[in-house]
N, C-alpha and C positions, 0 to 999 in steps of 0.2 A: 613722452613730453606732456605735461599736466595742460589742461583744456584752459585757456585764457578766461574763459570763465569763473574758475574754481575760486579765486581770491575773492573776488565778489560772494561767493558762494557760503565759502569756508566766512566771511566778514558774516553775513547775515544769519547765519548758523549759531554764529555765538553771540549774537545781538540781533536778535529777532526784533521786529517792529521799528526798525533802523529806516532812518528817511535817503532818500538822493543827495544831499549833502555830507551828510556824514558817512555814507558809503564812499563818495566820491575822495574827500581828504584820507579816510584809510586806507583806500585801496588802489585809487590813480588821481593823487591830488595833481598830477601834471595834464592829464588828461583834458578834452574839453569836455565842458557840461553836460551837452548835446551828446558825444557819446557815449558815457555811463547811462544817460538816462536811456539811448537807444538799446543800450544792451538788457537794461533792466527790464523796460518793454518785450525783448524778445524772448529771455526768458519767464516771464509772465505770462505768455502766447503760447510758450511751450510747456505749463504747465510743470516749468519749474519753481515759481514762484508765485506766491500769494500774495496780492496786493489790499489794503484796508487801509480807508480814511481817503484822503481829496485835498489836495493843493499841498500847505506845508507841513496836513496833520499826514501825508501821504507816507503810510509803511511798509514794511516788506517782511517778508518772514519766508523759511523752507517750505513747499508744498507738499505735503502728502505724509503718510502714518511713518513709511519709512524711516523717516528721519526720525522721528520721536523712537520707535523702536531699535535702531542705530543707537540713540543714544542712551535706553534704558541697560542694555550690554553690558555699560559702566557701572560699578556695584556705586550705590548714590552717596555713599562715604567719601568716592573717589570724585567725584562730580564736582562742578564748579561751584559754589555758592553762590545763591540769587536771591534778589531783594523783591520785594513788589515796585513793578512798576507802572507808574503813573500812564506811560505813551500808549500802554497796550490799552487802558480803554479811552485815553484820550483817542485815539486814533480812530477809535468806531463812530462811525456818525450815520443814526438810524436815518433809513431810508437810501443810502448809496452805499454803506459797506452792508454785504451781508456773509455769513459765517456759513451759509449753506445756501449754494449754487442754486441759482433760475431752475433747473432739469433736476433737481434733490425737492426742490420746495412746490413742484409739480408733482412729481410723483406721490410724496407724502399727504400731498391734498386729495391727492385721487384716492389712496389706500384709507385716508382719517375719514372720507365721507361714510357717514354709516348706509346703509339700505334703506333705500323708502323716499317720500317727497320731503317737504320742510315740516318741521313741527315746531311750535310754538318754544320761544328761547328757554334754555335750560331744564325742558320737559326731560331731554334727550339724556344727560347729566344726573335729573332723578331717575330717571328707569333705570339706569347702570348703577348706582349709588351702592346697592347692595354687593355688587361681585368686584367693583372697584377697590370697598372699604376690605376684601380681604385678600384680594391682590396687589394692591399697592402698597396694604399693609406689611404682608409679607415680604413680598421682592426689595424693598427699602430698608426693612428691619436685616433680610437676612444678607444686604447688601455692608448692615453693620457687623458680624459678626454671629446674629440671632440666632439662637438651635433649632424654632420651631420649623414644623414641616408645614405644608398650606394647609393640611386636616385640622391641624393642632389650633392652629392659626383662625381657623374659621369656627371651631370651637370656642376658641377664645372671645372673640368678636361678636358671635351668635348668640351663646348660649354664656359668655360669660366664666368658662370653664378651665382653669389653665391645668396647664400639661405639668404632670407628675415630675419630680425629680429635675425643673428647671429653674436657673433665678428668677427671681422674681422679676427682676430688674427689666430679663426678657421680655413678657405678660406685658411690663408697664411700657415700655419702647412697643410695643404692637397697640396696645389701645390707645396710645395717646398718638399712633398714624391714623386710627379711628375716629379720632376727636378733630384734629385737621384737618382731614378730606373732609369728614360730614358740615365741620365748618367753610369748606370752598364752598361745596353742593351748596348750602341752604344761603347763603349770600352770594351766589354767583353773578348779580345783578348789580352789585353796590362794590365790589373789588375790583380796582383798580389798578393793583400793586404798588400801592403808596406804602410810605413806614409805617403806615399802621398793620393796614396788609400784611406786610412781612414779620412787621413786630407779633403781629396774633400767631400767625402761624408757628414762628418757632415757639411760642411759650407755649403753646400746646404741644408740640414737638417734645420739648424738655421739661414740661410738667413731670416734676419730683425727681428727676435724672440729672441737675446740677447739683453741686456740693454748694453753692449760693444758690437759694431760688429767688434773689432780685436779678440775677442776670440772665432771667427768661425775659423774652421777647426786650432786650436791651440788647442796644451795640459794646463790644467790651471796651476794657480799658486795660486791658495788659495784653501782655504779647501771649503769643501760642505758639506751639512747635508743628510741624508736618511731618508724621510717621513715614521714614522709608523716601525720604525724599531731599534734600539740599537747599529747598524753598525754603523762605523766611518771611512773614506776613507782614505788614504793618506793624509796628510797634507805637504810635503814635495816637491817641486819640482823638485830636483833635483833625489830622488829616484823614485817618480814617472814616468818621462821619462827614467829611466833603467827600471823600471818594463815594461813600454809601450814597449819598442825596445825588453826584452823577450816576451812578449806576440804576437808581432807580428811576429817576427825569430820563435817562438814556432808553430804558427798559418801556417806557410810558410808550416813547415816540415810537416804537416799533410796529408797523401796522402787520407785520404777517403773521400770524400763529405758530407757524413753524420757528420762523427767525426769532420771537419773543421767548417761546419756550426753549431755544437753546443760548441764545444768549445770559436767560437764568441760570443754563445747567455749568455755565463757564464764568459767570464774571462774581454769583453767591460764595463758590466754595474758593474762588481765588483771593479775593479781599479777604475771605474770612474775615467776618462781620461780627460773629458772635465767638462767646467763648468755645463753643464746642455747637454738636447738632447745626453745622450749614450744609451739608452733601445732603441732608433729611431733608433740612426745608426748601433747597434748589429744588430738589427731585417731587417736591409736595407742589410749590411755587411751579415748577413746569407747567403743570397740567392745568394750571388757570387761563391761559390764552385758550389752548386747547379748547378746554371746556366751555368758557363763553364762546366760541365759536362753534358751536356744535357738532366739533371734531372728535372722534373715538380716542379716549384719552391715553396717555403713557403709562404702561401698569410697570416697565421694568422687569416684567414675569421672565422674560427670556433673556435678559442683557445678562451678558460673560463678565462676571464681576470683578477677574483680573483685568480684563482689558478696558470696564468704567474708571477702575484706578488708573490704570498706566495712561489714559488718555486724559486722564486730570493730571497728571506729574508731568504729563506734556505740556498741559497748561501752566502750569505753576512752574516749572523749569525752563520754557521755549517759547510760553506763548504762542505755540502750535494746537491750533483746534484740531486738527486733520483726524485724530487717528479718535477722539472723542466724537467725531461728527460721524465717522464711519460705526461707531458703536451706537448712535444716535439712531441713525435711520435704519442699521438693522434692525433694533432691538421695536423702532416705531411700526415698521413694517408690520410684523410677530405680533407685536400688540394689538393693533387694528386689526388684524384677521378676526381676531376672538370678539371684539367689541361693536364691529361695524351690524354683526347679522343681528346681535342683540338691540337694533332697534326698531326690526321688522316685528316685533312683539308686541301686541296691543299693549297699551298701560292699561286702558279704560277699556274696557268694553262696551259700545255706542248702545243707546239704551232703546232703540229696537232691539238686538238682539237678545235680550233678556224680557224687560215689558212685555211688547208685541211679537213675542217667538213664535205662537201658532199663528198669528195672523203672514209674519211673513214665512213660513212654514209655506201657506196655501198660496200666497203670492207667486211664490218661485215654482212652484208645483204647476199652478194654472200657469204662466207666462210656458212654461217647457210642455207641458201636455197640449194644451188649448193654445196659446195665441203664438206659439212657436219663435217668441221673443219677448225683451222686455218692451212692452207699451204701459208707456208713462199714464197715458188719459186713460186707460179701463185701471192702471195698479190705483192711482190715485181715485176714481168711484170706487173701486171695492175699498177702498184706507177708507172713506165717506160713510159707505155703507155700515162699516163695519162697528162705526162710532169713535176712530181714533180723534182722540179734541184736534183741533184746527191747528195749537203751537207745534204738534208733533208730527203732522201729514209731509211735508216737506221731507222732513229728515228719515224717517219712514218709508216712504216713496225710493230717495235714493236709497238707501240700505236695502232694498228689495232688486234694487238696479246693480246697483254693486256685487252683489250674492249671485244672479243669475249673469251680469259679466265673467266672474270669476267660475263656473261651474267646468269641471272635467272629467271624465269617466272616474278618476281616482276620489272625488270625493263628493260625487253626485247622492253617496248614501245617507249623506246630513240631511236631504227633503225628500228620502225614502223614493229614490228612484233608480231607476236602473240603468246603466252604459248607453245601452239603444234608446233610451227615452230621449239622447241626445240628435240621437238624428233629426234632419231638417230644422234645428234652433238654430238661430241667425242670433250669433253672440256679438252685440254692435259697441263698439270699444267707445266710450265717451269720457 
């Protein structure tokens, strides 16, 4: 006997983002209120159901990838046809819906913190800049179809070099994800994700890869198809630039980094916005919350490229994030391993250690031989003694504090001494 549930089920399945009223007349318009809405509750409790939006924007949708891959099964010829619809982003309302879980958007916070205290905004951003411009470049490009390998890729990038017996076209799709990241990096301070924002991004994205190049960094004006898919975008222009101005007003009001960057990677390539190149600049456009945040950004190096599509044709077919979100935080996860330890790396090296090398040489030498710790009042007469100018004693002083904090048999041979020279130092953790 099928589960009293099911018709509810089966209703929401194939009207995804469906409110309590209209579940209710399709499915027990005899019913009272009060009960459909209890049922709906229950299964929301039970992690059958996903709820998004608040009062009458209040929707529902299947929970979890299953569904989405349940219904990829169907060769998409056979599939229902689907239009874009308005309710699924009317329905999100920044700050009470979110697309990834309280315990999803903990975790990823904890994995994006890189190694170390705080450092000054966007330092974090330039010191990665180099290994991001040719992982991101690559994982997005070869997310398009691209042949290059990462060698080729970082050649290309580096050295300017392209790879023997490939299109061209390739080369230009890799430098011009070059030309994007380096433009997030060097304005990370002034990007907002307003149209202009997004507008720069993709024309550097699609620099010389439209067959128009006025419709770089422009909203189109004709329709587009979806490869492999039953989805049908907008065709209208003038609805489509009100939906683009909520998505990007909606995108603004996001305070989490996490929820900002995937709510890009789901609502850019949905609307499909531009004529071609949006899956690029969602994936470019992710890493901007990220990155003003001093979070280890999304390189895509490891994300399963069938499963970034099929979790988009979820989107585009069901308006199920589920089985996208799950490709989301694995692939964040993987990411941030690589990114995080890269900020334990000096950028600068603090200029006692260069300047004043022998002076703090004999600093760290004498505190471990002779005063069998750091003392501040004899480092700073010998800094005195030694003639360091007055602006540079301070900072000198500590970096002689920090060197002898920091000493361990493994690399006490940086002030030429020896394991047991360690004995009796009183290392005082400040």
């Amino acid at each position: 006997m099928p589960s009293p549930d099911q018709p509810i089920l089966d209703y929401i399945a194939g009207h995804p983002g469906a409110g309590r009223a209209a579940i209710r007349r399709a499915v027990a318009p005899e019913d009272d209120p009060s009960t459909v809405w209890r049922t709906l509750r229950r299964l929301v409790d039970e992690g059958r159901l996903e709820v998004s939006g608040k009062g009458r924007a209040t929707g529902y949708t299947i929970a979890g990838s299953a569904v989405v891959r349940a219904h990829l099964n169907t060769p998409y010829n056979r599939r229902p046809p689907v239009t874009y619809r308005k309710e699924f982003l009317d329905a999100y309302v920044p700050g009470k819906t979110y697309y990834l879980p309280t315990a999803d958007r903990e975790r990823l916070l904890e994995a994006g913190r890189p190694a170390g205290g705080p450092i000054a905004a966007g330092t974090y951003a330039r010191r990665i800049l180099e290994q991001l411009l040719v992982d991101l470049s690559w994982a997005s490009s070869r997310m398009e179809g691209n042949t290059y390998d990462i060698l080729q890729t970082e050649r290309l990038i580096r050295f300017g070099e392209e790879a023997a017996g490939k299109d061209r076209k390739e080369a230009l799709m890799i430098l011009n994800h070059k030309e994007a990241i380096q433009y997030v990096v060097d304005n990370l301070d002034d990007i907002t994700l307003r149209r202009a924002d997004l507008f720069a991004i993709h024309a550097l994205l699609s620099d010389g890869l439209l067959g128009d190049p006025g419709m770089a960094g422009r909203l189109r004006a004709g329709a587009v198809g979806i490869s492999h898919s039953s989805y049908k975008p907008l065709d209208d222009a003038v609805t489509l630039a009100e939906e683009f101005d909520i998505l990007i007003a909606k995108a603004a009001e996001i305070t989490d980094p996490f929820e900002q960057s995937f709510f890009l990677l789901v609502h850019i390539p949905y609307l499909q916005a531009f004529i071609d190149i949006n899956k690029r600049t969602s994936r470019v456009a992710s890493n901007v919350p990220l990155l003003k945040a001093d979070l280890a950004p999304m390189s895509f190096l490891t994300m399963d490229d069938a499963n970034y599509i099929d979790g988009l044709i979820g989107i585009y077919e069901l308006n199920n994030v589920a089985l996208l979100r799950e490709v989301y935080i694995e692939s964040y996860l993987a990411s941030a391993e690589k990114y995080r330890v890269l900020r334990a790396e000096v950028e600068t090296p603090e200029k006692a250690a260069l300047a004043y090398r022998e002076f703090v040489r004999e600093a760290v030498r004498r505190c471990v031989l002779e005063f069998k710790a750091f003392r501040k009042d004899q480092v700073l007469a010998m800094a005195t003694e030694a003639g360091i100018p007055e602006d540079d004693l301070d900072a000198v002083v500590a970096y002689v504090g920090q060197q002898v904090r920091g000493l361990h048999e493994g690399n006490v041979i940086r002030y030429r001494l020896r394991p047991a020279d360690l004995e009796g130092l009183v290392q005082e953790r400040a």
